[in-house]
C-alpha positions as CSV (number, residue, x, y, z in Angstrom):
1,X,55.9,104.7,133.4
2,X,56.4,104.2,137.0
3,X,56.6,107.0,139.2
4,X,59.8,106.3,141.7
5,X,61.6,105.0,137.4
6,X,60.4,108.2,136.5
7,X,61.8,110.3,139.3
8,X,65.0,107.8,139.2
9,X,65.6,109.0,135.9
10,X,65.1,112.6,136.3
11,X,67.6,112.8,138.9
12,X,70.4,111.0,136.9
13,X,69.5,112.7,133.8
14,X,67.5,115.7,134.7
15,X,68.3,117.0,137.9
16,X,66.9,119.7,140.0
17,X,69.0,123.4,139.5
18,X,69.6,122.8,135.5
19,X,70.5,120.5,133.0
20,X,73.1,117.6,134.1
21,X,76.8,118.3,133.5
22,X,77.9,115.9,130.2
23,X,80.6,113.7,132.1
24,X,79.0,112.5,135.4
25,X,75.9,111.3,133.9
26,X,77.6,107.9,132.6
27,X,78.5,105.1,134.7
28,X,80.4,103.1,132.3
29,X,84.0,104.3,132.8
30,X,84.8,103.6,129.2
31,X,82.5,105.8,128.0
32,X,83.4,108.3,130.8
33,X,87.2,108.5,129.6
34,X,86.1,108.8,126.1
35,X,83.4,112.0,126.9
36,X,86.2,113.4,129.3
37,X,88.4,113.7,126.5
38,X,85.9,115.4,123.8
39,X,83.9,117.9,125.5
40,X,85.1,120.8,128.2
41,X,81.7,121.1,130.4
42,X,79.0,120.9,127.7
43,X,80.6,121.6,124.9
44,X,82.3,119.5,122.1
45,X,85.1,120.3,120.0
46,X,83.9,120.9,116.6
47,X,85.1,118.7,114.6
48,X,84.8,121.0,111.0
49,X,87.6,123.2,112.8
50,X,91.6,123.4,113.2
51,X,93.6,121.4,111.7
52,X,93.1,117.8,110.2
53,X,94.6,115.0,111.4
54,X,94.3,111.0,110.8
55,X,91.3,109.4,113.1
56,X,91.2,112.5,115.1
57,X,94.6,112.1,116.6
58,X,96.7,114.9,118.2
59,X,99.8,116.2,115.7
60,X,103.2,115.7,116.3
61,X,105.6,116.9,114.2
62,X,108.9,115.5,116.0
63,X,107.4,111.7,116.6
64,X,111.6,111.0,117.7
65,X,111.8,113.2,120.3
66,X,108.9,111.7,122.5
67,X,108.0,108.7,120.9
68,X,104.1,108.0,120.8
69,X,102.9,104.7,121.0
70,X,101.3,104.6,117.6
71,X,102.1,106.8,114.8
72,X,99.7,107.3,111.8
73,X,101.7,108.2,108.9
74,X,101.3,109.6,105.6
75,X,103.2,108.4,102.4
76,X,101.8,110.7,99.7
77,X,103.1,108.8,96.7
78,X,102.1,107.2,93.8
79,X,104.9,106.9,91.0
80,X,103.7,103.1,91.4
81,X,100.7,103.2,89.6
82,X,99.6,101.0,86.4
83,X,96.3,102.9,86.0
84,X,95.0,105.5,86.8
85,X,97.3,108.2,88.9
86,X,96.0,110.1,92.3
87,X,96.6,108.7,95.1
88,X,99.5,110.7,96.2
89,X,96.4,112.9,97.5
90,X,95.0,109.6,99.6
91,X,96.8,111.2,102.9
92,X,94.9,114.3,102.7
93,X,91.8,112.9,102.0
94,X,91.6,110.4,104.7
95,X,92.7,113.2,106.9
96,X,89.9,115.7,105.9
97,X,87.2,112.8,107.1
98,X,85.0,114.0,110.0
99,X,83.9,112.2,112.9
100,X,85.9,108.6,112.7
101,X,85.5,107.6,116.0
102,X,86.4,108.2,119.0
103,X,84.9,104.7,119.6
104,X,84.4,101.4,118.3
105,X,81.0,99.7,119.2
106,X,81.9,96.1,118.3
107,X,85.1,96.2,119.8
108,X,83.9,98.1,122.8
109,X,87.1,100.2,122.5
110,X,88.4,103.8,122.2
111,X,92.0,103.5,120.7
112,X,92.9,108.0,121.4
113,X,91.9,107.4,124.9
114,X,94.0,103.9,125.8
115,X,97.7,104.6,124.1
116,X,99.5,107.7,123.0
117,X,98.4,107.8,119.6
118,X,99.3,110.9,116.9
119,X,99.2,111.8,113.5
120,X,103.4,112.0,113.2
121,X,102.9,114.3,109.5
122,X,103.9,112.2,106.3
123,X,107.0,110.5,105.5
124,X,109.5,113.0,103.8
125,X,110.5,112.4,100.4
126,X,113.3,114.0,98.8
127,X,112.2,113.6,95.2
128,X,108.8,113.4,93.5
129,X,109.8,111.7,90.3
130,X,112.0,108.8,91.5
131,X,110.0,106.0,92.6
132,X,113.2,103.8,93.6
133,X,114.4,106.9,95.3
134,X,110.8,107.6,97.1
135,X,111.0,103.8,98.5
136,X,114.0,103.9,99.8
137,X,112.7,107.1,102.0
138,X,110.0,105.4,103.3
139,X,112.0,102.6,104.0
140,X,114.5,104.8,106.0
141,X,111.7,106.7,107.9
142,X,109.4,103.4,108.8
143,X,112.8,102.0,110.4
144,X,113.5,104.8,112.0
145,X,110.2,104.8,113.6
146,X,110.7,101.1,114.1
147,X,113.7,101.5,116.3
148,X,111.9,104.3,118.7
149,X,109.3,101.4,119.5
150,X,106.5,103.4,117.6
151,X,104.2,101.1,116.1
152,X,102.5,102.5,112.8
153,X,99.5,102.4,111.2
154,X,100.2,104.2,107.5
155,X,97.9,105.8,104.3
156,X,99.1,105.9,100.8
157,X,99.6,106.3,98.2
158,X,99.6,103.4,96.0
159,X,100.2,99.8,96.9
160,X,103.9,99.5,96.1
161,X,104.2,101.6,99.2
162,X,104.0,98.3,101.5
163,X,107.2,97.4,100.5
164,X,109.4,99.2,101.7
165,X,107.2,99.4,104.8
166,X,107.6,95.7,105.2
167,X,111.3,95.7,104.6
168,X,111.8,98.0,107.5
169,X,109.6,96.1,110.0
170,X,110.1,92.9,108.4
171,X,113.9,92.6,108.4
172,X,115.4,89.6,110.9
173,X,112.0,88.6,111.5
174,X,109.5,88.2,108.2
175,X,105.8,89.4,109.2
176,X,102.9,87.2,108.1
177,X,99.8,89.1,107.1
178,X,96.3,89.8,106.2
179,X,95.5,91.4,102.9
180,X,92.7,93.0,101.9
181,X,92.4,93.3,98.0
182,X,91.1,92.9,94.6
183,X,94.1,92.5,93.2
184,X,96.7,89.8,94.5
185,X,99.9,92.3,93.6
186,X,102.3,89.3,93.4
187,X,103.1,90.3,89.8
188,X,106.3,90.3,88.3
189,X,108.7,92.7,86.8
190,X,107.4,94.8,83.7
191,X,108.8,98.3,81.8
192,X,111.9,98.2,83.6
193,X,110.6,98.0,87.1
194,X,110.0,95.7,90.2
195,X,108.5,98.0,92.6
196,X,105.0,98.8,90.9
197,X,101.8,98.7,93.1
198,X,101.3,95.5,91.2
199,X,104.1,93.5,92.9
200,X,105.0,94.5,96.4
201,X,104.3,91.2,97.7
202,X,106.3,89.0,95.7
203,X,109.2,91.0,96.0
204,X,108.6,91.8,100.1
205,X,108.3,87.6,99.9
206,X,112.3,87.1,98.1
207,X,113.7,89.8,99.9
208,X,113.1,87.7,103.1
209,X,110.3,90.0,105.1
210,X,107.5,88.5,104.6
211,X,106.5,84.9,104.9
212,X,104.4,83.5,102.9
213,X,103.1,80.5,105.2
214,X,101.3,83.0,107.5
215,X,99.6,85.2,104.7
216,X,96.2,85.3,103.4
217,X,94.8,87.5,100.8
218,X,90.9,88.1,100.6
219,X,89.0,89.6,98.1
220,X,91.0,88.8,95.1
221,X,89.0,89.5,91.9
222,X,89.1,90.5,88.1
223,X,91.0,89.5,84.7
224,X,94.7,89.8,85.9
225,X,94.2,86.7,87.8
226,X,97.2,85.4,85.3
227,X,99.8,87.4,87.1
228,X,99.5,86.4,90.4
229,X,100.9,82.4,90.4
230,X,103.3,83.7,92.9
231,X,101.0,83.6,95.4
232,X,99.9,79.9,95.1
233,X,103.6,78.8,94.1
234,X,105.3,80.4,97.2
235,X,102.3,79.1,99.7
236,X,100.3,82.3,100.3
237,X,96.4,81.6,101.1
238,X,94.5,83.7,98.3
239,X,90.5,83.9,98.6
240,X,88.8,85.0,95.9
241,X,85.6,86.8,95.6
242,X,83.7,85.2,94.8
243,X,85.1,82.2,97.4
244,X,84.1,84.5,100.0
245,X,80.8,84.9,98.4
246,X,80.4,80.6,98.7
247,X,82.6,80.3,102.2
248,X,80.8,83.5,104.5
249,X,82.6,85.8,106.4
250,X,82.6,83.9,109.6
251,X,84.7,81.4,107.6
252,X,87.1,83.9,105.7
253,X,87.7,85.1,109.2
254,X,88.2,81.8,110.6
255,X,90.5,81.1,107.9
256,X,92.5,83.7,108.7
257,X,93.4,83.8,111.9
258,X,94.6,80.0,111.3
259,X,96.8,81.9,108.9
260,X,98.0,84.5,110.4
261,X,100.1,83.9,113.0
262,X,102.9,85.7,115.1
263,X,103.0,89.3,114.4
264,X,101.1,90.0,110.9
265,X,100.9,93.5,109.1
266,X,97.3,94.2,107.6
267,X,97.5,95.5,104.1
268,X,94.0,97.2,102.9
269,X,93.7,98.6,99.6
270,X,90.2,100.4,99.2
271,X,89.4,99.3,95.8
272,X,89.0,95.6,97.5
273,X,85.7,97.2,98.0
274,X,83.2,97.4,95.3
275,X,83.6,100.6,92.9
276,X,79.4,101.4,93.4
277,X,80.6,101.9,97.6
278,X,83.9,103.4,96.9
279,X,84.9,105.0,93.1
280,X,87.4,106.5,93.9
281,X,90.7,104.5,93.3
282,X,92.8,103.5,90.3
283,X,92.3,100.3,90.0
284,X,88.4,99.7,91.0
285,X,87.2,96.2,90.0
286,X,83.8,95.5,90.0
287,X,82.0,92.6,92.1
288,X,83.6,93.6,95.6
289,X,83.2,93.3,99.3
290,X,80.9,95.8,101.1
291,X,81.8,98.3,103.8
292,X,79.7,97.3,105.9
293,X,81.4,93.0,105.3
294,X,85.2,95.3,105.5
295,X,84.1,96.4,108.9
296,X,83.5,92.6,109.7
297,X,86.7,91.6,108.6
298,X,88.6,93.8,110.3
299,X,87.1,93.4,113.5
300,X,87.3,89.7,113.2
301,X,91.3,90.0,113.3
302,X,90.8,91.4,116.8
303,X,93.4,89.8,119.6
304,X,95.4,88.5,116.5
305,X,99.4,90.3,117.0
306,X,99.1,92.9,114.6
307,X,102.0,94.9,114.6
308,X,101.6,97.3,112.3
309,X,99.2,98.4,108.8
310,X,98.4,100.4,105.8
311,X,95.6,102.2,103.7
312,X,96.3,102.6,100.6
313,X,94.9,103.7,96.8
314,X,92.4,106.4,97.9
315,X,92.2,108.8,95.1
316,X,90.0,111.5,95.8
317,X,89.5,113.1,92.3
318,X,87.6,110.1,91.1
319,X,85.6,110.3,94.4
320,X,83.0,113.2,93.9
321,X,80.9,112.2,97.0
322,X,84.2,111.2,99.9
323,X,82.3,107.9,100.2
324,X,86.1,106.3,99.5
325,X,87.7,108.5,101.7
326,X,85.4,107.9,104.3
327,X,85.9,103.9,104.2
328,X,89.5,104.3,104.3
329,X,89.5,106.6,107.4
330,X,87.1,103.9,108.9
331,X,89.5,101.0,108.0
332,X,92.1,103.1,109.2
333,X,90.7,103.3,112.6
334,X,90.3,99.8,112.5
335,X,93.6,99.1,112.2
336,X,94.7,101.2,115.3
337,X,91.7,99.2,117.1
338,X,94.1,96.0,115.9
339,X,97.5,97.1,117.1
340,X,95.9,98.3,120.6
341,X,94.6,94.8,120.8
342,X,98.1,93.2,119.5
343,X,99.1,90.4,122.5
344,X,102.6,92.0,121.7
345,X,101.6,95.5,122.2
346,X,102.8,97.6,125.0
347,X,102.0,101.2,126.0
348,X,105.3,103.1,126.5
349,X,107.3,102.4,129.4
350,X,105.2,99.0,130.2
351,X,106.9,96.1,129.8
């Protein structure tokens, strides 16, 4: 190496008196804000101690009393299920995942660091064996959120959780969206009910808050495929598998943001992804996407107005090694990358 690199580098990196301090030693001032708000001198918070918390994010218990920009909220229930039961535990899973973040390389981004994000706790239920009852709770608590200006990114639960989500985001104005899935979940009414996890959709579609028009569903897959004519009929875009598989990702993606526009809502269930990456769900269907091609899609919604999103059908007792928790904490954080980069989005007080 030359001599005068050599000694450059040593006085950046290396300098005389001790070792550099952590902070000054970058000149990119994103990376700067983002080391600034994880280590004190040289040292790091740990991030195997205190309390848990979705993506990192600070707690707040009373998110109405100074509203944050984002919330991340938990909806710990899952009276929805066909399958198999569990993930009413999805919140504290994705919660106990170290190390998501605090940046995103693709998207050359640090969401904690460029809005007032927290964890605002989980949505409060007042019963745990009433699923009508349990909707209508989130329903209440999503549009009370809604009407502070907090834009939300949420972790369930099962599926049927998006509905009332939708209904209190979607009401006087229907949201398009992107959804990422094995399973369509357009089915009808069966054993007494219209709110399972198999059926949000169609109902969120004929109680006018979502439009079909500007929704796409990716990833669809398996033997149920007889349930979901809703989609077609009412004018969703469905992708199958193995579609994607014969299309790319560069067109799935460029599919869907012809799709999906205005504000959207991004819907990703983790058993879209294949059951060898990510076991443990309710529904897992073999023959599915990749982390790696999730991470792909995701970041290929960037800039579209995404206005709020969920996680859902993490169930960690079928998940022995947290490889599914792990994804949905990552797709999590993808989602908060989205609503930052929302044309729509304002930090509070702007605008």
């Amino acid at each position: 190496m030359d001599a005068a690199r050599l000694a450059a580098l040593k006085a950046r990196f290396a300098p005389e008196g001790g070792e550099a301090e952590t902070a000054p030693e970058t000149q990119d001032p994103l990376f700067r804000r983002i080391i600034e708000s994880q280590f004190t001198g040289d040292r790091r918070a740990w991030p195997f101690a205190g309390l848990a918390s979705f993506c990192g994010a600070r707690f707040q218990a009373d998110p109405l009393a100074d509203p944050p920009d984002i919330g991340l909220v938990g909806v710990p229930m899952d009276l929805g299920v066909t399958n198999r039961a569990g993930a009413r535990l999805g919140p504290r899973a994705i919660r106990g995942v170290e190390r998501i973040g605090p940046y995103e390389p693709a998207l050359h981004m640090a969401p904690l660091t460029e809005a007032r994000v927290a964890d605002i706790g989980d949505v409060p239920m007042a019963s745990r064996f009433s699923l009508e009852g349990c909707h209508a709770d989130i329903e209440a608590h999503f549009r009370a959120l809604h009407q502070a200006g907090i834009r939300t990114v949420a972790a369930g639960g099962d599926h049927s959780i998006s509905l009332p989500i939708l209904k209190a985001l979607g009401a006087g104005r229907p949201l398009g969206m992107v959804h990422i899935d094995a399973h369509a979940d357009t089915g009808g009414p069966y054993e007494g009910t219209r709110f399972h996890h198999g059926g949000p959709f169609r109902q969120a579609v004929l109680d006018g808050v979502l439009d079909p028009d500007r929704t796409i569903q990716i990833g669809i897959r398996g033997g149920a495929g007889y349930l979901w004519e809703f989609s077609a009929v009412s004018g969703m875009t469905l992708i199958e598998m193995h579609k994607v598989t014969e299309m790319g990702l560069p067109a799935v993606v460029e599919r869907a943001r012809k799709v999906a526009t205005g504000p959207i809502y991004v819907s990703f269930d983790v058993d879209a992804v294949d059951p060898g990456f990510a076991p443990g769900t309710g529904t897992p269907e073999v023959g599915g996407l990749a982390p790696r091609e999730v991470l792909a899609l995701l970041r290929g919604l960037a800039g579209l107005d995404v206005v709020a999103g969920d996680v859902v059908e993490v169930a960690p007792q079928y998940d022995s090694g947290t490889a599914t928790a792990q994804i949905g904490a990552q797709a999590m954080f993808q989602i908060l990358c989205l609503l930052l980069r929302a044309p729509s989005f304002r930090r509070g007080g702007e605008g």
